[in-house]
N, C-alpha and C positions, 0 to 999 in steps of 0.2 A: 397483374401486369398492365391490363388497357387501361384501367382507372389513372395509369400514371404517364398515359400519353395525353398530350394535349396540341389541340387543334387550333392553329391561331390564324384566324382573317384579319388582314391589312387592307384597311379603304375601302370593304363594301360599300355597293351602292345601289342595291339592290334588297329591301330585306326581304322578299320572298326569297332569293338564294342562301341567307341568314337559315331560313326555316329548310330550304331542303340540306342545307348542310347537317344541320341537328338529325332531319330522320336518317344520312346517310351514319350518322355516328352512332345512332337508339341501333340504327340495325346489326352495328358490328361489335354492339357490346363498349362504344365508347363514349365517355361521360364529362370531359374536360372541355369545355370551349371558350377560346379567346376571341375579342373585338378587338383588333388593335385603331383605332383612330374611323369611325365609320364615316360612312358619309349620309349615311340615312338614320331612320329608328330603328333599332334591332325588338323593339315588340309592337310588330302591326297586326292588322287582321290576316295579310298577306303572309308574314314570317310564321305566323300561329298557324294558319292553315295548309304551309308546304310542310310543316313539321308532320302533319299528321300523325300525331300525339305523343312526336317528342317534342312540343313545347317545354316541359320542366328543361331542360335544354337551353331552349330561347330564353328562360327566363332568367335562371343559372349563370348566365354566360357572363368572364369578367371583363371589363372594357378599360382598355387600359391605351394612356397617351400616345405610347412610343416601343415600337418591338422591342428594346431592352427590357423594359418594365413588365411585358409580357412572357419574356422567356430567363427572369434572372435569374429565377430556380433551376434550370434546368441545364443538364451536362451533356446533353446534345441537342442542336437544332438544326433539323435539315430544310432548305427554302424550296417548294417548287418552281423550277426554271424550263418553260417553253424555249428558249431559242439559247445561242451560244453566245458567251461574254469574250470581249477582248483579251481581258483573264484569265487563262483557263484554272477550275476552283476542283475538287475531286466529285465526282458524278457516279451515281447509285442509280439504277431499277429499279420500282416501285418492290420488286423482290429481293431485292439485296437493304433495300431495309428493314422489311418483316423479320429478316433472317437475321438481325444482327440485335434484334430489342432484347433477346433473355439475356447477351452478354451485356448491353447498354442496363438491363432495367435490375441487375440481380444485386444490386443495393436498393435495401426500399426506401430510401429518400431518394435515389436518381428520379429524373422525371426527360424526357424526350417530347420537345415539341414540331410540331410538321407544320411549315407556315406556306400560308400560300396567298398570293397575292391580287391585285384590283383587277375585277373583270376586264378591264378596258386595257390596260398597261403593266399586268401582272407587277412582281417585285421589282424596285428597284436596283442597282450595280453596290448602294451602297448596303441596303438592308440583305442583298445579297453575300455580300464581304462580311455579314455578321455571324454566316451561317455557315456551320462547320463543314456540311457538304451538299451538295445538291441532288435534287432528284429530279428525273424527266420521265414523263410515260411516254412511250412510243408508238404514238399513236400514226392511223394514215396519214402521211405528209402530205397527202392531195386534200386531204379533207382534219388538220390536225386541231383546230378552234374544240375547247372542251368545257363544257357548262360549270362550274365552280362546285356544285355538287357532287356533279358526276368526278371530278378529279378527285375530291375529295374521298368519295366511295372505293376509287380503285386502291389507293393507298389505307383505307379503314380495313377492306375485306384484307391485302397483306399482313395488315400486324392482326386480324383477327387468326388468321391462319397460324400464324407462327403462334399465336399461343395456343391454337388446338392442337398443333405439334406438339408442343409442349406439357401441354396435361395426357396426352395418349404414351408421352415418355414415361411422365409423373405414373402413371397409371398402371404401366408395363411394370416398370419397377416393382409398384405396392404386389402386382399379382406374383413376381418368383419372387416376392418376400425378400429381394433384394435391397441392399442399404445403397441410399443415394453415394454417389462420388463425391467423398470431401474434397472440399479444394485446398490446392498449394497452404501450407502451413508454413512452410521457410518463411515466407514472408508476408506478410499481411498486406493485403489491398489498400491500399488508398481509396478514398472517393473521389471522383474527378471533380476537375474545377468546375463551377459554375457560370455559367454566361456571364454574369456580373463581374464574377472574381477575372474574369480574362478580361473586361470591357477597362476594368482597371488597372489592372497590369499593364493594357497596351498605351493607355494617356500614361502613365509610368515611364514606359519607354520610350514614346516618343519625346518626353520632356528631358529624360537622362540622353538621348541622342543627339540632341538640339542643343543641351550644357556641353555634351562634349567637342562641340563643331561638326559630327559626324553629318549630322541628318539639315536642313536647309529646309524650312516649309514653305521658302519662296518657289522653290523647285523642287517638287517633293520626287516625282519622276517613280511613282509609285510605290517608296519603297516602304511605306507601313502598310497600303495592301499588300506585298508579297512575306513582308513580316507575318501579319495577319496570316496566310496563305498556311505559312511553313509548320507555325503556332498552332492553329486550330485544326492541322493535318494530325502532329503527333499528339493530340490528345492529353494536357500534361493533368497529372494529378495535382490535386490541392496543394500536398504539401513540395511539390516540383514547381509549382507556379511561386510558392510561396519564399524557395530557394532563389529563385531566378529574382525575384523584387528584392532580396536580402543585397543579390550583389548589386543591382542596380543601386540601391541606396548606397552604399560603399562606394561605387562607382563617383555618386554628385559626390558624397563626401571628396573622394581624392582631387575629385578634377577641382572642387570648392580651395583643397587647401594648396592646392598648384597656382592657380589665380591669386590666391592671398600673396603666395610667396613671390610671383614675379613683379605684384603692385609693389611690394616692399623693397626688391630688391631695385627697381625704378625708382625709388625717393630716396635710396643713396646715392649722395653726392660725387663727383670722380674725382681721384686720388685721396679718400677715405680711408684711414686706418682700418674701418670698423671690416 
């Protein structure tokens, strides 16, 4: 389960915080680390010596343009968020996410990324709207400024936990000789979408909203954030995302052959037999 969490920095700029990040991940058992767009070198003398000897870590690490590219594997991405958005987006404890990864991770291609953002400006409102739910630590609001590592620790030791939870379950079992709980057979699980598969879904929608007169991007008045909002609340599976684009394409088709029909019926002449 930790091997398939993954840890994504947006615009460090610092890389000794690069390197204590890595030893806060060596120590909770996790192996995954994203760069998304640095602003420094992620292998200095500084990053190699705050690892203190999680550099294979530092060096591992993929660095990647743009947070899409970084999480479009993955079927959950929660952003850490310091202060409150105009938006309100759905909000987790650093324990209500630990607590939710055997049911997020129990496909082994899911994968679950924890992003968190620039020392000086944390995440942005918009790489925040990419992110299915947020997380805030609660820390003293007289004194709430938190090191980038150390944020990053508090949410590593969570999912470390929930998976020693999990193997002391694993474990109980194996000891009364007990056979695991199969799950739901009526129906077969889907895999949920992936960050990519909804990035494209939503330019989908907003292009079929835009054909229909609905949607206006001179004045968009938020409504593909709260689209977004409602979307990445219910979680939709592959092939629910996949239903949802079928009708959208149906949709330009109709609205396509209604426009044909009224050009034509404009270049009838009046009092036309036809």
């Amino acid at each position: 389960m930790l091997e398939r969490i993954r840890i994504v920095l947006i615009g460090t700029s610092h890389p000794g915080n690069i390197g204590g990040v890595a030893r806060a991940m060596h120590n909770m058992g996790l192996t995954d680390l994203a760069l998304v767009a640095p602003r420094c070198d992620a292998i200095t003398a500084d990053s190699i010596s705050r690892a203190s000897g999680a550099d294979s870590l530092v060096h591992g690490a993929h660095i990647s343009a743009s947070l899409e590219e970084a999480v479009s594997d993955c079927s959950l991405v929660v952003g850490a968020s310091a202060r409150s958005r105009t938006l309100p987006w759905p909000m987790m404890t650093p324990r209500e996410v630990g607590s939710r990864l055997p049911t997020e991770l129990q496909h082994q291609a899911s994968r679950v990324a924890l992003v968190f953002g620039r020392e000086d400006s944390g995440l942005s409102n918009a790489e925040l709207q990419r992110c299915h739910a947020h997380v805030h630590i609660p820390t003293n609001p007289d004194f709430s400024s938190l090191n980038l590592a150390a944020a990053v620790q508090v949410l590593a030791y969570e999912c470390r936990l929930s998976w020693l939870e999990q193997q002391d379950q694993l474990e109980q079992q194996n000891r009364l000789e007990q056979q695991a709980q199969a799950p739901d057979t009526t129906e077969e699980q889907q895999p949920l979408a992936t960050h990519e598969e909804l990035e494209h879904y939503f330019a989908h929608l907003e292009r079929t909203l835009i054909a229909i007169g609905f949607h206006d991007p001179a004045t968009p008045r938020q409504l593909m954030a709260r689209l977004r909002r409602v979307t990445l609340r219910s979680r939709p599976e592959r092939m629910e995302l996949n239903i949802l684009r079928g009708i959208l394409s149906a949709t330009e088709k109709a609205a396509g052959q209604v426009a044909m029909g009224q050009r034509t019926s404009d270049d009838i002449p009046p009092n036309s037999d036809a």
